[in-house]
N, C-alpha and C positions, 0 to 999 in steps of 0.2 A: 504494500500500500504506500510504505513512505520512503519505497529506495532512490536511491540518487537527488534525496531532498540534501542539500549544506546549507546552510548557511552563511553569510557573506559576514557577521559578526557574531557568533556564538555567546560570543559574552554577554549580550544584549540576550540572545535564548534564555540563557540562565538567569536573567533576571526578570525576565518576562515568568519563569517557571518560579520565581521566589514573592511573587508577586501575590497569586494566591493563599499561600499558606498565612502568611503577613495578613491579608483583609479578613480571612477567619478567625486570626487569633484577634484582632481589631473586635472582630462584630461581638466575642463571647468576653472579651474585656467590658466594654462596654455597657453589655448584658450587666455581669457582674458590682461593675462601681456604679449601678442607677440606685438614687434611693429610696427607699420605701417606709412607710408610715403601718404598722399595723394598730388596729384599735379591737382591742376584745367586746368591745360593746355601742353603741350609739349615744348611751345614758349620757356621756360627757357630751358630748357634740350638741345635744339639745338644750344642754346646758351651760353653752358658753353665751357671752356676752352676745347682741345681735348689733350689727353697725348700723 
């Protein structure tokens, strides 16, 4: 299927090929450092000040 493909900069290949891995670990960082609020219950919520 891919004989007699070269490349004219290989080095550029390879970085096209590091390119992926790098945006997945980006998207599951990301994932990670977002922050979250959990509330066990509503009873505060109804109970704060109203503006």
């Amino acid at each position: 299927m891919f004989e007699g493909l070269t490349f004219k900069n290989p080095e550029l290949f390879y970085l096209l090929l590091a390119i992926l891995p790098l945006a997945v670990w980006y998207i599951f960082r990301q994932k990670r450092n977002t922050a979250s609020i959990q509330v066990s219950s509503t009873a505060s919520v109804f109970k704060a000040p109203k503006l």
